[in-house]
C-alpha positions as CSV (number, residue, x, y, z in Angstrom):
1,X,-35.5,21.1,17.0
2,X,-35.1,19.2,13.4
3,X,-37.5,16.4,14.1
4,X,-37.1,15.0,10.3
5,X,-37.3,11.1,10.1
6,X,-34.1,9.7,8.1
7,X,-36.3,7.7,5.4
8,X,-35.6,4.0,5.3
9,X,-32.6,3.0,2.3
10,X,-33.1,-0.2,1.5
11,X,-29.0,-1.4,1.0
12,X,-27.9,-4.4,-0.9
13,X,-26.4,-7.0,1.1
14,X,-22.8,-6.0,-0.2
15,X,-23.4,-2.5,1.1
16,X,-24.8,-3.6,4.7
17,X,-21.4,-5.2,5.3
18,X,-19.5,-2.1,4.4
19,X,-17.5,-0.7,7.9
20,X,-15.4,2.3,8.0
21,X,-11.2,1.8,7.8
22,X,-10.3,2.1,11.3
23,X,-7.6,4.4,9.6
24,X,-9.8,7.1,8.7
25,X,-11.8,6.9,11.7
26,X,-8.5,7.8,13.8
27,X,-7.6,10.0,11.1
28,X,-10.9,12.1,12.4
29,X,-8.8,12.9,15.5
30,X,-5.5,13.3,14.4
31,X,-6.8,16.7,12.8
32,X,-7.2,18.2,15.7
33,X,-3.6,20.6,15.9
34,X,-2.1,19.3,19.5
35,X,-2.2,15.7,18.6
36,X,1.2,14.0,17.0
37,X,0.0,11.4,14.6
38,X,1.9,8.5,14.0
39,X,-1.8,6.9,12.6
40,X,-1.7,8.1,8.9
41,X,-0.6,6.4,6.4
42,X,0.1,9.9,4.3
43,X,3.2,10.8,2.2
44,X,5.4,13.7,3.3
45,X,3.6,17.0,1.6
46,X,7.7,18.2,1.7
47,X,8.2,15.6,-1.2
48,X,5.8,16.5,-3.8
49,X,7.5,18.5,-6.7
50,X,4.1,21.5,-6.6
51,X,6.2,23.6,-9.0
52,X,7.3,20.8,-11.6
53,X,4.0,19.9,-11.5
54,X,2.2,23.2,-11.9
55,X,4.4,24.2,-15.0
56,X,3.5,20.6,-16.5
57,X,-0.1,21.3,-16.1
58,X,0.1,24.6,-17.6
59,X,2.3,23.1,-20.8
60,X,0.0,20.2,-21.6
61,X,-3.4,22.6,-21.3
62,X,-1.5,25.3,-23.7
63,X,0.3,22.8,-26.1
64,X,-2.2,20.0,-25.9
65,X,-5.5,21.0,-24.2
66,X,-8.6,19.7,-26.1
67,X,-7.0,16.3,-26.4
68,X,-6.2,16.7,-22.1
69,X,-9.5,17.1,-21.9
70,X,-11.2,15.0,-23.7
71,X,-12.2,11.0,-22.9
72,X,-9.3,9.0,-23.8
73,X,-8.6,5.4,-24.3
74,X,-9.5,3.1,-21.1
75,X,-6.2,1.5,-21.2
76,X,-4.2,4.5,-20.7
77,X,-2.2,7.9,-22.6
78,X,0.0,5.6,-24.6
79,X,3.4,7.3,-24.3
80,X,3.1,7.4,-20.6
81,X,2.2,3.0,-21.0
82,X,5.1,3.2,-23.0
83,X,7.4,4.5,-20.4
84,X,6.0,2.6,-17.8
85,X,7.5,-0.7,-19.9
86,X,10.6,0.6,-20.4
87,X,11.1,1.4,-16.5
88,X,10.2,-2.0,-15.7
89,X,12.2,-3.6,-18.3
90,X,15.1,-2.2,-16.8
91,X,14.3,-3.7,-13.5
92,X,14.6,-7.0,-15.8
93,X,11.0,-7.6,-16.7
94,X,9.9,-8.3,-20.1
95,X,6.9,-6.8,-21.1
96,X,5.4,-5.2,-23.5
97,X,2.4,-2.3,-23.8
98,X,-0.6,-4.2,-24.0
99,X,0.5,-5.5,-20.5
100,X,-0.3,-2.4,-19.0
101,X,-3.6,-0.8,-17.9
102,X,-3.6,2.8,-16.4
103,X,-5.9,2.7,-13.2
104,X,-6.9,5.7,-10.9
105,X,-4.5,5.0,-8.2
106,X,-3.5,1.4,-7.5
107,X,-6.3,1.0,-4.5
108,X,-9.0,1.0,-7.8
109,X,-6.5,-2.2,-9.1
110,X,-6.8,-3.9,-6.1
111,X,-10.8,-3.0,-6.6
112,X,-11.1,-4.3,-10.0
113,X,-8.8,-7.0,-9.6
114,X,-11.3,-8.2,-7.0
115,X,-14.3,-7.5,-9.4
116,X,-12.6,-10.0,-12.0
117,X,-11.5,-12.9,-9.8
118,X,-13.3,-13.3,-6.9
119,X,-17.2,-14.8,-6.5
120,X,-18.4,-15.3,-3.1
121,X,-16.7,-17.6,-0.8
122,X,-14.0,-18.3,-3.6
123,X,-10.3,-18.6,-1.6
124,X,-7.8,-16.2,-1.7
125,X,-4.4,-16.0,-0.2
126,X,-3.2,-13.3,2.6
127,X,-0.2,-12.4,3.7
128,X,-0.9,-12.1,7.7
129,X,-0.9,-9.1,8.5
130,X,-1.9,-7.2,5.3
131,X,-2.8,-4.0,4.1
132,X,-5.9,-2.9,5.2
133,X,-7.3,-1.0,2.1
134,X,-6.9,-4.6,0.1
135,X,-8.8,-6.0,3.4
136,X,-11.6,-3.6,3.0
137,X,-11.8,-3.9,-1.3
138,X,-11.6,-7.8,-1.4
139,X,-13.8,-7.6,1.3
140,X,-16.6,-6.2,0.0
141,X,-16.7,-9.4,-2.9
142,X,-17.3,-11.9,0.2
143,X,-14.0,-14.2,-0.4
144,X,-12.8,-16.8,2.1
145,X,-9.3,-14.9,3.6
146,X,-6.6,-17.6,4.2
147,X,-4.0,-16.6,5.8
148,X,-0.6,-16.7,5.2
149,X,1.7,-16.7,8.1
150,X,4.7,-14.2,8.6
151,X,7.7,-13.6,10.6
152,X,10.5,-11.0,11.0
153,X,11.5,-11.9,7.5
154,X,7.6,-11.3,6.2
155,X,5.6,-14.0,4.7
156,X,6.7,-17.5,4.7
157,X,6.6,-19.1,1.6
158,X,6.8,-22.3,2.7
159,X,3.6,-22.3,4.6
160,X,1.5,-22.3,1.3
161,X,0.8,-25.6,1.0
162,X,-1.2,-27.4,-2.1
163,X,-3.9,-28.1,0.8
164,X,-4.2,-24.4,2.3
165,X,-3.8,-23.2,-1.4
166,X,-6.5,-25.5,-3.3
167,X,-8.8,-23.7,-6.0
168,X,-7.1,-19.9,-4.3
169,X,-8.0,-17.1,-7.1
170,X,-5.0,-15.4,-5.8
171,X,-2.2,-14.5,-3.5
172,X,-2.2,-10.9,-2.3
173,X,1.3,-9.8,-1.1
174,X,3.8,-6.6,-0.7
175,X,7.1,-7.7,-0.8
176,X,9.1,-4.5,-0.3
177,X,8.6,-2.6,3.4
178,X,5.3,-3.8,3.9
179,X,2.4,-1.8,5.0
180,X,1.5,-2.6,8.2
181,X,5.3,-4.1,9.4
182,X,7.9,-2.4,7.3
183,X,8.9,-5.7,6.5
184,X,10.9,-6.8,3.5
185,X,10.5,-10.3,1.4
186,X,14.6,-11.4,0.7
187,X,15.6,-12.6,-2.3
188,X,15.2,-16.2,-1.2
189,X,11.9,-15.6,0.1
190,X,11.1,-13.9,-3.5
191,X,12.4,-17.0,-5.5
192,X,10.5,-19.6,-3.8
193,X,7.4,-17.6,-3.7
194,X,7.5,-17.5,-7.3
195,X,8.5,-21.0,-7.9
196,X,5.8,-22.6,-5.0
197,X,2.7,-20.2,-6.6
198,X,3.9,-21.1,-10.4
199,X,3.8,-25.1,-9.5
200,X,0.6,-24.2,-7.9
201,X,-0.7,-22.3,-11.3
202,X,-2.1,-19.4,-9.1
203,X,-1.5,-15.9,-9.7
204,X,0.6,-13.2,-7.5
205,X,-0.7,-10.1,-7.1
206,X,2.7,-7.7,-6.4
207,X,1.5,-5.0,-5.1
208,X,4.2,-2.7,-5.0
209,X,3.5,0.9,-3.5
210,X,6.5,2.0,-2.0
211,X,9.3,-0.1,-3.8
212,X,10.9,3.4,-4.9
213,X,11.3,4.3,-1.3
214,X,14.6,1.9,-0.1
215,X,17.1,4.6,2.1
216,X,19.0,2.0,3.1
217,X,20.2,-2.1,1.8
218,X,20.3,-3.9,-1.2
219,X,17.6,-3.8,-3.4
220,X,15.6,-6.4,-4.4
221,X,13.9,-7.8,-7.6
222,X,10.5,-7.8,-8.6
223,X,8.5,-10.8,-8.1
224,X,7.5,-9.9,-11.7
225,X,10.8,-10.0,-13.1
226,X,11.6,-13.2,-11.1
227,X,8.5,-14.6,-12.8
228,X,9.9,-15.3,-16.5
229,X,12.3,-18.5,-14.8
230,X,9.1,-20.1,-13.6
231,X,6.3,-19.7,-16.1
232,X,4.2,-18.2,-13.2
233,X,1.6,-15.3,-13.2
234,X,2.4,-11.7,-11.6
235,X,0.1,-8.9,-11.3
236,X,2.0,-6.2,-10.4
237,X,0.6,-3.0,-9.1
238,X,2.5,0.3,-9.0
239,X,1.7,4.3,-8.1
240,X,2.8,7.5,-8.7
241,X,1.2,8.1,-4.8
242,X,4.3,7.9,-3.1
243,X,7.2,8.8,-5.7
244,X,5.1,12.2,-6.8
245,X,1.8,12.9,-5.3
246,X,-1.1,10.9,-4.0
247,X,-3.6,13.8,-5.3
248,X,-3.2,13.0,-8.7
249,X,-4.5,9.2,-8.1
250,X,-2.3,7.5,-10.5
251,X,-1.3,3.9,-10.7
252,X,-0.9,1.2,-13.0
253,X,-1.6,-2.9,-13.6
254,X,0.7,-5.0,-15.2
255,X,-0.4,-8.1,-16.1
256,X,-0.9,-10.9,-18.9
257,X,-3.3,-9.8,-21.5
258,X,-5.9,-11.4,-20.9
259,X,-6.0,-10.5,-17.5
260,X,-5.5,-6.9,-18.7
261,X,-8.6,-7.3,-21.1
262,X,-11.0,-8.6,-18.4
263,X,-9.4,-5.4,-16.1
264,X,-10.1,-3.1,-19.2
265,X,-14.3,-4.1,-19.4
266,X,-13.9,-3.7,-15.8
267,X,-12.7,-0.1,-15.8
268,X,-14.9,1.0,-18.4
269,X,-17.9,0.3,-16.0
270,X,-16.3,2.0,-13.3
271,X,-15.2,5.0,-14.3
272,X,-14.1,4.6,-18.4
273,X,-10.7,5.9,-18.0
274,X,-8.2,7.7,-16.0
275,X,-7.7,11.6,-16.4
276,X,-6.5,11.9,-19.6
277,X,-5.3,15.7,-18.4
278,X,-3.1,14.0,-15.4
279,X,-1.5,10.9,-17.1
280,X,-0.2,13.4,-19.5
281,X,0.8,15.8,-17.2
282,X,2.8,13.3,-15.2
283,X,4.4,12.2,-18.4
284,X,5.6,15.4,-19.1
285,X,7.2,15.3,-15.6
286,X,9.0,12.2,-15.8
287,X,9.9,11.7,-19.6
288,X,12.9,12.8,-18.9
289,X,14.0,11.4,-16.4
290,X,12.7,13.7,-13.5
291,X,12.6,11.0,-10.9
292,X,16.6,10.1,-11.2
293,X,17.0,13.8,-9.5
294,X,13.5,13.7,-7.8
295,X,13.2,10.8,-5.7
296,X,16.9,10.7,-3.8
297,X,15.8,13.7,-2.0
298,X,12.3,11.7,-1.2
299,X,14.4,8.8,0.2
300,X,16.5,11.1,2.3
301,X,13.3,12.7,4.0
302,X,11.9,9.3,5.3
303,X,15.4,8.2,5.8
304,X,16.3,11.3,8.2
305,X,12.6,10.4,9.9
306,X,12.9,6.8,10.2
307,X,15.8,6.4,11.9
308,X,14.8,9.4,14.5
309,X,12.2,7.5,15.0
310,X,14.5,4.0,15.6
311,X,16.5,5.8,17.7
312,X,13.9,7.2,20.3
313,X,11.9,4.3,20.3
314,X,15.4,2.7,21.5
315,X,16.3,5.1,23.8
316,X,12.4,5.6,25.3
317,X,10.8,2.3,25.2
318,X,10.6,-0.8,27.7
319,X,13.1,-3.6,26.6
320,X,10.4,-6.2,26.5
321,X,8.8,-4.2,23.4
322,X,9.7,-5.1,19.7
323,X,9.8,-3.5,16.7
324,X,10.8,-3.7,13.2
325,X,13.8,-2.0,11.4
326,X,12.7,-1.2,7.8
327,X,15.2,-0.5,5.3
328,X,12.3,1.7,3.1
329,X,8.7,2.9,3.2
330,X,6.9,4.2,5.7
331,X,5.9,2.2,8.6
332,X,7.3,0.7,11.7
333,X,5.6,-2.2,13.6
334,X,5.8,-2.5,17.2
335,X,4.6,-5.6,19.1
336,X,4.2,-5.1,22.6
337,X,4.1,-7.5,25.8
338,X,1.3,-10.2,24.8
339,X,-0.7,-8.8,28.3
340,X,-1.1,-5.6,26.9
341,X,-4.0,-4.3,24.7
342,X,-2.8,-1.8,21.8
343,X,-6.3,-0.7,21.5
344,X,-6.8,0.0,25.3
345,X,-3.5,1.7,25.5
346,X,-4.6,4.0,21.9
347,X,-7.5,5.4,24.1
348,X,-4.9,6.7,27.2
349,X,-2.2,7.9,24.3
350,X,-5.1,10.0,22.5
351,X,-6.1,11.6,26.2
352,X,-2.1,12.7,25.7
353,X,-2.3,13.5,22.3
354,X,-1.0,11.1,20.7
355,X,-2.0,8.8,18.3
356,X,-1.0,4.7,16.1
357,X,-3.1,2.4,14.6
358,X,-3.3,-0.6,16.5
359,X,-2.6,-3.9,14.5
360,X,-5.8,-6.0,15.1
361,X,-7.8,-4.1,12.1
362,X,-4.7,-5.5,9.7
363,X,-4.8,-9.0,10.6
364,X,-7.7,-11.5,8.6
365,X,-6.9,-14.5,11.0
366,X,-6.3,-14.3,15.1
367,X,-2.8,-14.4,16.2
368,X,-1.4,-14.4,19.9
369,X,0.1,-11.0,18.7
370,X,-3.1,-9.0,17.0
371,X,-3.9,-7.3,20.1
372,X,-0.6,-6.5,21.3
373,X,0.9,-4.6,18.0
374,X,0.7,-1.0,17.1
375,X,1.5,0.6,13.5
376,X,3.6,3.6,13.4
377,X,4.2,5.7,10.7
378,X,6.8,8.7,10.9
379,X,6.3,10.0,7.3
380,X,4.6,13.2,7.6
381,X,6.0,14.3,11.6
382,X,8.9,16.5,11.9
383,X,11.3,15.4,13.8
384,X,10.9,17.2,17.2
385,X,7.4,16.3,17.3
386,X,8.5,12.4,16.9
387,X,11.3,12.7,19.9
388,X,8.4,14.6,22.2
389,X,5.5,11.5,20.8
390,X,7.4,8.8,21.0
391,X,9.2,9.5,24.7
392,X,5.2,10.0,25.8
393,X,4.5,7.0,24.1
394,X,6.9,5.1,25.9
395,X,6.2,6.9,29.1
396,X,2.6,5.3,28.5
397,X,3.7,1.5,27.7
398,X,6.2,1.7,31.1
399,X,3.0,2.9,32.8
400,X,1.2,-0.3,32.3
401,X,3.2,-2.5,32.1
């Protein structure tokens, strides 16, 4: 018997209010082999391009190694900044390379953005329900969350009022297939969010993970590139998670530069830069133009498993339950009879193996729906497996009713 006393840390008070993401902590489970996870928010390992990427690897180490792996700037490989602009140019931005800042996937933006803007109990905007990860980051700098309220069209501009919006550092948003809902902003949603937060002189943060993922619709513009009409302030966030791997932890910040600056000082006492050996690999993927052939054939994999998905959770669930109809991403948002409790019913689904993220954790602010929504994602379950989870799923919410 190990009868070794722990000795006693003695935490800041930022670390004593850290919790665990009820993600991972269902995540945990899901690893055991008979349970069908519709919990993770994981891409589909059938989409990431392991040979492309292996022969870039090996190309930069033999034509370019000592500089690979050496420091490099904190801003970022400049060719790879470089294409970054002209992508988003295209998309009708307009900015330029000093705009840019290289970040180790777009979660450590989200971290140093709330590094730079937020002192304890300072205000900042929420969509309601949000991301959880941006929840957890902003979190840990002790804002004041105010929520934002949302419907099946996603957050409601209109509801950000000069009083609910007085002294915010920020709004926090994803405009395109939300994480949790799926949900998608619509162009007139987009236009007067940009007007509203521009009259209001407070900056957007766009974050923007899984904008390359539409299978199906019209798509839509940036908030960024909708900026330039209104003289307001975008941060936009992007990855290389969800359009190539997640492993490699690669995103990028574009912002004005002085934002960018402040961002920069940040990241050097984080971490100094990015992997200099990964941003060039990745470059040498996509320079030219890689992704045009590469990410069709990533829409088509969450297209084929979304809409299996749609279609049993038609064919198997009550009538009374809801859920939304995502034209991209990776997630579908179920909100269930108000009497029943998601996280009640994840207990009975996990004794059948199966498990969702129930929607509580995602919301900042109590609703009369937080208890009664589930997340489901269908990226990374073949399709079988989500026709045999979902019809015991619905078997389960009939059940108790």
């Amino acid at each position: 018997m190990n009868n070794t006393i722990e000795p006693e840390f003695h935490f800041s008070d930022r670390a004593l209010k850290l919790t665990s993401s009820a993600i991972r902590e269902i995540l945990k489970v899901t690893e055991k082999k008979e349970i069908i996870s519709f919990a993770g928010g994981l891409p589909s390992p059938d989409g990431f391009p392991v040979e492309i990427m292996q022969e870039a690897f090996n190309k930069v180490l033999a034509e370019n190694g000592r500089t690979a792996l050496q420091y490099g700037t904190t801003e970022g490989y400049t060719p790879l900044r470089q294409w970054i602009v002209e992508e988003m140019n295209e998309s009708g931005a307009n900015i330029n390379i000093d705009q840019v800042l290289v970040v180790s996937g777009s979660q450590q933006a989200i971290d140093l953005l709330g590094k730079i803007f937020i002192n304890e109990g300072d205000k900042i905007l929420v969509e309601n329900p949000s991301y959880l990860g941006a929840l957890q980051s902003f979190g840990l700098y002790q804002p004041n969350f105010v929520p934002v309220s949302t419907d099946d069209g996603g957050l409601i501009p209109e509801h950000i009022t000069e009083q609910i919006a007085f002294n915010a550092r920020f709004l926090y948003a994803l405009p395109n297939f939300q994480n949790p809902t799926g949900r998608t902003l619509s162009l007139e949603r987009r236009k007067t969010l940009v007007k509203i937060m521009g009259d209001l002189n407070i900056p957007i943060i766009e974050d923007d993970p899984y904008g390359e993922l539409r299978y199906t619709g019209n798509k839509q513009p940036s908030l960024l590139s909708l900026s330039k009409e209104n003289n307001s302030t975008v941060i936009r966030l992007g990855t290389f998670s969800k359009i190539l791997a997640p492993g490699l932890r690669l995103g990028y910040v574009i912002a004005p530069t002085p934002i960018i600056r402040k961002l920069v000082q940040a990241k050097q006492a984080t971490d100094l830069h990015t992997p200099m050996l990964t941003q060039m690999a990745v470059y040498e993927v996509i320079k030219n133009g890689f992704l045009k052939t590469h990410l069709p054939k990533i829409r088509e994999i969450y297209r084929t498993q979304g809409q299996c998905m749609l279609k049993a959770i038609k064919d198997e669930f009550p009538k009374d339950v809801k859920w939304t109809k995502p034209e991209g991403g990776m997630f579908l948002w179920i909100t269930l009879p108000k009497h029943l409790d998601s996280s009640l019913l994840l207990n009975k689904a996990i004794k059948r193996n199966i498990a969702f993220v129930t929607g509580k954790p995602f919301f900042i602010a109590p609703t009369p729906e937080e208890n009664c929504t589930m997340r489901l994602s269908f990226a990374t379950v073949p399709e079988d497996k989500i026709i045999e989870g979902i019809s015991s799923l619905g078997q389960l919410i009939k059940e108790n009713l």
